[in-house]
C-alpha positions as CSV (number, residue, x, y, z in Angstrom):
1,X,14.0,25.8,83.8
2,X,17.1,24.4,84.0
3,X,17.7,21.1,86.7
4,X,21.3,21.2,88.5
5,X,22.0,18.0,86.6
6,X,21.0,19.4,83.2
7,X,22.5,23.3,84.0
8,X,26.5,21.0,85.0
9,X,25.4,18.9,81.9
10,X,25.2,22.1,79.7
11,X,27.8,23.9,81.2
12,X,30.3,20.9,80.5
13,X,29.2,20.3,77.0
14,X,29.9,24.3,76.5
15,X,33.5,23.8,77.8
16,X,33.2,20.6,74.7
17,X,31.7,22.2,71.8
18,X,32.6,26.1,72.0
19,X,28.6,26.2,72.1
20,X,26.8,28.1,74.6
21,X,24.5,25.7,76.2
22,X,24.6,27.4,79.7
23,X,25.4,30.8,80.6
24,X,25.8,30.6,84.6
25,X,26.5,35.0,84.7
26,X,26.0,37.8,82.5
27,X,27.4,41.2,83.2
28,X,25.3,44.0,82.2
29,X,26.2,47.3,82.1
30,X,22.9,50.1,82.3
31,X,24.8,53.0,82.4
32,X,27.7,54.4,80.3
33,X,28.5,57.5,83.0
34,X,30.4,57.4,86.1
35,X,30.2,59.5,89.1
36,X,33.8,59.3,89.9
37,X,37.0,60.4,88.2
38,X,39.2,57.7,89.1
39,X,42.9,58.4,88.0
40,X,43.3,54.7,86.6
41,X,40.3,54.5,84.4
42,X,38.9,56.8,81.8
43,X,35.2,55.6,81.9
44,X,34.2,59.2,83.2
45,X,35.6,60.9,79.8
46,X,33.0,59.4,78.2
47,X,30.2,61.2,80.3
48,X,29.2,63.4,77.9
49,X,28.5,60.3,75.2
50,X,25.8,58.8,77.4
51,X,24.8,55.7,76.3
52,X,22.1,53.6,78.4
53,X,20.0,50.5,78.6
54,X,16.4,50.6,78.2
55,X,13.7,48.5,79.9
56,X,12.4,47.1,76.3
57,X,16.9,45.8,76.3
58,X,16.5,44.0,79.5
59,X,13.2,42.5,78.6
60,X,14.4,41.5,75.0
61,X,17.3,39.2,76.9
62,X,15.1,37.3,79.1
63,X,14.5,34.8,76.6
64,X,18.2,33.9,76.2
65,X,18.7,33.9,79.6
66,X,16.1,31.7,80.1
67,X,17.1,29.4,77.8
68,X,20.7,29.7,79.1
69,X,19.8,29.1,82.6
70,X,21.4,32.5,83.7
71,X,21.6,32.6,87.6
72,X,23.7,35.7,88.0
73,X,23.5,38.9,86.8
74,X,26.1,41.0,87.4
75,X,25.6,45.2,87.1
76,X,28.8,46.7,86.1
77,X,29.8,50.0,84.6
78,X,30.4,52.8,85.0
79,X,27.5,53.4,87.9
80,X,24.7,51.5,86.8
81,X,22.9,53.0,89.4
82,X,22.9,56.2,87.0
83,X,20.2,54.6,85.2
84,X,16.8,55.3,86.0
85,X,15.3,52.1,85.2
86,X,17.8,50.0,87.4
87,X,15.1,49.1,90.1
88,X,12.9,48.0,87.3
89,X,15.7,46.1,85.4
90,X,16.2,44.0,88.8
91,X,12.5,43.2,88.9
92,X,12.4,41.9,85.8
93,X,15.3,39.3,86.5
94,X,14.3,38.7,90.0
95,X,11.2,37.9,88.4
96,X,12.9,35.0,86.3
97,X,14.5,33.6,89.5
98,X,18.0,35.8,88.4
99,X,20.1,37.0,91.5
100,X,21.6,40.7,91.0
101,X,25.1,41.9,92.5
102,X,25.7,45.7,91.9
103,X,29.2,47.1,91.4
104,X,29.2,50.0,92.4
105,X,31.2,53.4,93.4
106,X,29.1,53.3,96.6
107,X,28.0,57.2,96.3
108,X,24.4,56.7,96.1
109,X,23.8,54.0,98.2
110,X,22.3,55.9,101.0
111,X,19.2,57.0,98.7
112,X,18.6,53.8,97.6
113,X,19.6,51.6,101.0
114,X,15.3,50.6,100.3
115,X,15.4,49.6,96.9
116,X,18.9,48.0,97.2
117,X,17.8,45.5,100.1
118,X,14.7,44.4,98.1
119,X,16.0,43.9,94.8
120,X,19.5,43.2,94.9
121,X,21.2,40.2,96.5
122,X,24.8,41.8,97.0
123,X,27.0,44.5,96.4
124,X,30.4,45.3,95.6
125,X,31.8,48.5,96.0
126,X,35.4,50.1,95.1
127,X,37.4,50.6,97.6
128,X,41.4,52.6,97.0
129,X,42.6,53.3,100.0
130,X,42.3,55.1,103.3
131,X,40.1,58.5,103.6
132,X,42.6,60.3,102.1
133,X,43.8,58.1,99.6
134,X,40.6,56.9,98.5
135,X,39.3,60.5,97.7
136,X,42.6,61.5,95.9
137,X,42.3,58.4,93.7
138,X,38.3,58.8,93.3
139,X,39.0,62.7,92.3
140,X,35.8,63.2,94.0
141,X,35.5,65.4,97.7
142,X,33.7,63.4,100.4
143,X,34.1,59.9,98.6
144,X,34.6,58.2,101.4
145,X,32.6,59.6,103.8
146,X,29.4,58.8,100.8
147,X,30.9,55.1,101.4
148,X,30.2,55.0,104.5
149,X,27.4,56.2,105.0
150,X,26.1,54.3,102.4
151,X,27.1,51.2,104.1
152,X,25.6,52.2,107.1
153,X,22.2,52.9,106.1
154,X,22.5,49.5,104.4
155,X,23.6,47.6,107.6
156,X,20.9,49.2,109.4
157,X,17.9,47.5,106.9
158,X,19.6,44.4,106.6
159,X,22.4,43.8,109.7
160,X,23.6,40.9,107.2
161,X,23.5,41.8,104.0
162,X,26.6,41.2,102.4
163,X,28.5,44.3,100.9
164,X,32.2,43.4,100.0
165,X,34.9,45.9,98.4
166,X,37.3,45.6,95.7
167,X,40.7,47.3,95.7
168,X,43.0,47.7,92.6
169,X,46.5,47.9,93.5
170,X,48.6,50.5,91.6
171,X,51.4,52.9,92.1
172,X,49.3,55.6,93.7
173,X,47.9,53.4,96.9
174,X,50.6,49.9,96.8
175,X,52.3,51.3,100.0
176,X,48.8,52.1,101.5
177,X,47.6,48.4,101.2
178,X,47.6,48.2,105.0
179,X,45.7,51.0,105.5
180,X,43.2,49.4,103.0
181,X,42.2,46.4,104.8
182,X,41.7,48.6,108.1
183,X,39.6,51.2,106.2
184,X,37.7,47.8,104.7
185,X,37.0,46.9,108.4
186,X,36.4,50.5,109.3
187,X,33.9,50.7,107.1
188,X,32.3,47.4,107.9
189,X,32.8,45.2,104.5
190,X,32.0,41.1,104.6
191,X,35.4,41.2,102.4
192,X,37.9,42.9,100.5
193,X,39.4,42.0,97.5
194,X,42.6,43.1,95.3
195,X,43.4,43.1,91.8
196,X,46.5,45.0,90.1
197,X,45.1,48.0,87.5
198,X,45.0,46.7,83.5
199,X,46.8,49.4,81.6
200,X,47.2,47.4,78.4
201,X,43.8,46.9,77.1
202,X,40.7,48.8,75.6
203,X,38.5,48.1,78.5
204,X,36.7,51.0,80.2
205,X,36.4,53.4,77.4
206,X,40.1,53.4,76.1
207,X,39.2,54.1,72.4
208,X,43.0,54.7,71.7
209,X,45.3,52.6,74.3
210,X,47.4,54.3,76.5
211,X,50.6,55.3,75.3
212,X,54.2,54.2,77.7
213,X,53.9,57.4,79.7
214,X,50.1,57.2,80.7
215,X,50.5,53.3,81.8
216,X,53.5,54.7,83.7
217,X,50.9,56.5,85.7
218,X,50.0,53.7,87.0
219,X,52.2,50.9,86.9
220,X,54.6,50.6,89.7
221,X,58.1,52.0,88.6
222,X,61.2,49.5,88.6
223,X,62.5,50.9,91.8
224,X,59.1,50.6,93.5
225,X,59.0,46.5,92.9
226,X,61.1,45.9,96.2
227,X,58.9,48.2,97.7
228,X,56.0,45.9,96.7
229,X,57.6,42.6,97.8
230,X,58.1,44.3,101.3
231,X,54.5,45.4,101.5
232,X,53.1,41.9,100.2
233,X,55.5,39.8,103.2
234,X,54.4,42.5,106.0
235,X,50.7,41.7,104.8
236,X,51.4,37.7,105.3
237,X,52.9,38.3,108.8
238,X,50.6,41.3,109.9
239,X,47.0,40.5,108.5
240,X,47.6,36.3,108.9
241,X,44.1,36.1,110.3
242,X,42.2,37.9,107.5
243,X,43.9,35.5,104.9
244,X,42.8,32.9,107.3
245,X,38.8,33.8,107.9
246,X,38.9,35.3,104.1
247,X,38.1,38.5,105.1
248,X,40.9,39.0,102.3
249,X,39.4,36.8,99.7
250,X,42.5,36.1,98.1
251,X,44.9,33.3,99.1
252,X,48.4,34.2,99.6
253,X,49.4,32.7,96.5
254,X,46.9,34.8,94.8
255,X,48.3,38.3,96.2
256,X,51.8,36.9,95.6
257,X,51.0,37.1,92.0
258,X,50.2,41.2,91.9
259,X,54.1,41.5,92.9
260,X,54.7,39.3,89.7
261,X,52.2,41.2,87.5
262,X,54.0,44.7,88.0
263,X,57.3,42.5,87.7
264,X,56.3,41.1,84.3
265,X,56.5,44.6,82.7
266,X,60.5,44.8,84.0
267,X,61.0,41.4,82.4
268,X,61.3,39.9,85.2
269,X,59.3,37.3,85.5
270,X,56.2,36.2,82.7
271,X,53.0,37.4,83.7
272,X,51.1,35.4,86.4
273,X,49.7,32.0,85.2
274,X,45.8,32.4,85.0
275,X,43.0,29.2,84.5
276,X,40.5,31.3,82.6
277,X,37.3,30.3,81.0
278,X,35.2,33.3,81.0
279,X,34.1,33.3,77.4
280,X,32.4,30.0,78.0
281,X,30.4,30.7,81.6
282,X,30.1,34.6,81.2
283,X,29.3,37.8,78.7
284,X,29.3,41.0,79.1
285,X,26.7,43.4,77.5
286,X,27.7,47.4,77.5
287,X,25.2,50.2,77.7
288,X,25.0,50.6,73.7
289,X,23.8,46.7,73.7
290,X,27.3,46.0,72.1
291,X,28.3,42.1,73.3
292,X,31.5,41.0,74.1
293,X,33.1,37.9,75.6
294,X,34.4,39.0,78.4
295,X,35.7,43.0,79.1
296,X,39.0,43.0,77.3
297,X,38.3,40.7,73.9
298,X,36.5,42.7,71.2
299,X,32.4,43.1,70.5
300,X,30.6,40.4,69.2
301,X,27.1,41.8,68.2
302,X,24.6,43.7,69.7
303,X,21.3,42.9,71.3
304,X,19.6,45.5,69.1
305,X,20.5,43.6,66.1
306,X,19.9,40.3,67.3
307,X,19.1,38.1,70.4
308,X,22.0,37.5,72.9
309,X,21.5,33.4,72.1
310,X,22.1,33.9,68.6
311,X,24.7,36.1,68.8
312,X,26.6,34.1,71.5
313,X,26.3,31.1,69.1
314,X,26.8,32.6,65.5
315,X,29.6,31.2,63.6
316,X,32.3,34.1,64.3
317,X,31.8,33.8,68.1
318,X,31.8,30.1,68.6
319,X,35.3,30.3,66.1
320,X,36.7,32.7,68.5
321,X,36.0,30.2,71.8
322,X,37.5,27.3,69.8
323,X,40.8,29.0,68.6
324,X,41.2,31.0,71.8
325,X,44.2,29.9,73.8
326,X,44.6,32.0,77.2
327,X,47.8,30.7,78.2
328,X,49.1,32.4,74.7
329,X,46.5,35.2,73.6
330,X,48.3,38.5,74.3
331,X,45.1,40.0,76.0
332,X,44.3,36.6,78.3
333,X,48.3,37.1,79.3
334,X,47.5,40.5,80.5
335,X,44.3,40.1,82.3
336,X,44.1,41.0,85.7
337,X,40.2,40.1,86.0
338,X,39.6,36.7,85.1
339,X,37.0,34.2,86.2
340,X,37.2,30.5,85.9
341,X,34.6,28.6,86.9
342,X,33.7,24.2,86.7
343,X,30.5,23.3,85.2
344,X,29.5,21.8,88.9
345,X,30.6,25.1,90.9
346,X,27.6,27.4,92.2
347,X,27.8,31.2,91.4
């Protein structure tokens, strides 16, 4: 069991040597499937190639995580709450002192409002846009309504527990961001969040990358950039109070820099300057046991082959940490999720 002086201690001679010492969050992935068919992401094309974590997976990474110090477990997907087992992976980390947050599409939250209270400490759910909106993007009938009642039920257990959304920000809901936050408080969230859609990488199941006409799906055009900038300084003026409590838990700054994201691709302006030092605080294991470094850099073992410590620390993954440089890698440049996180700050 790691102390606080010894976990910062490790953590800052990761940042040092390129060697994992401490591993503050790990992002697990259970399930391969989605229930949704969101327009901006082609996890859900990969339903019928379900891949899964087992019980005897989660059990095999205590050890590392242990050793690591892990404190945070994130459970990402697709919906991990697809997999069977979920309840039972939680257990097992809770077990170890290891808090779970769920990401989740928020459809079966209702069901599992119990289980959900018990074992896991918080939740994030997707969140596109109004009723409408959100359903449209979600490609799924009653989305939104399955939100909220999910929410509800939730609330009703545990009055505080904290369930806070995440919106990506793309040319099918930009103009609707308004309408965002107020379905965010409609529905009761601690917080919303916003991010602008990654269209450039392999990340969630892009086995070829989308060619200039699919990312145009999604990307705001040229003309809609004014737009954008419009929406953005109406959101300053009319929502000043949610930057100011952080019921938008971005700063201004922060949202500022989704306008220069979507303005990068026009060429005009570099993509927004990001302090990023996920590969050194956080991994991310996918449903086949495949381990990367974050979402967007490519696999570094699996954790059927070998433990997560070893693999973490083998020579090709502790070369790619030293000679990584995410103010110039073309991936890091791109990234629209990044984390960033000093060896004293709490998770």
């Amino acid at each position: 069991m790691f102390s606080a002086i010894s976990h910062t201690y490790k953590r800052y001679r990761t940042l040092q040597t390129h060697r994992i010492q401490a591993l503050p969050i790990v992002i697990i992935m259970p399930h391969s499937a989605c229930n949704c068919r969101c327009i901006m992401c082609d996890i859900w094309k990969g339903n019928h190639h379900l891949k899964q974590l087992t019980e005897k997976d989660i059990g095999g990474l205590i050890d590392s995580l242990k050793k690591f110090g892990t404190k945070q477990v994130v459970m990402s997907g697709g919906e991990a709450l697809l997999n069977n087992n979920f309840f039972k992976f939680c257990e097992i980390l809770n077990k170890e002192n290891i808090s779970v947050t769920l990401l989740s599409t928020g459809f079966t939250l209702k069901k599992n409002a119990e289980q959900l209270t018990r074992w896991v400490k918080e939740i994030i759910v997707s969140l596109d846009g109004d009723e409408t909106t959100h359903n449209a993007i979600r490609n799924i009938p009653g989305a939104f309504n399955k939100l909220r009642e999910g929410i509800h039920e939730i609330k009703l257990i545990q009055p505080d527990y904290k369930i806070t959304g995440r919106s990506v920000i793309h040319r099918l809901n930009f103009n609707k961001w308004p309408a965002i936050i107020d379905a965010a408080k409609e529905l009761e969230l601690d917080q919303i969040s916003f991010l602008p859609a990654d269209v450039s990488s392999h990340a969630f199941n892009r086995e070829i990358l989308w060619d200039i006409n699919r990312q145009h799906e999604i990307l705001l055009s040229f003309e809609d950039l004014a737009i954008l900038k419009n929406v953005i300084q109406k959101l300053m003026t009319d929502y000043k109070k949610e930057f100011e409590n952080n019921f938008i838990a971005e700063s201004p700054e922060k949202i500022q820099k989704i306008y220069e994201y979507y303005a990068a691709y026009y060429e005009m302006n570099s993509f927004p300057y990001k302090k990023c030092n996920a590969p050194w605080v956080s991994t991310v294991v996918e449903a086949d046991g495949t381990v990367r470094s974050c979402f967007f850099h490519e696999a570094l073992g699996n954790i059927r082959n070998g433990s997560l410590q070893t693999i973490l620390n083998s020579a090709r993954a502790i070369d790619f940490r030293k000679h990584l440089n995410v103010d110039t890698n073309e991936t890091c440049k791109k990234c629209v999720c990044y984390l960033n996180l000093a060896p004293s700050a709490e998770v």
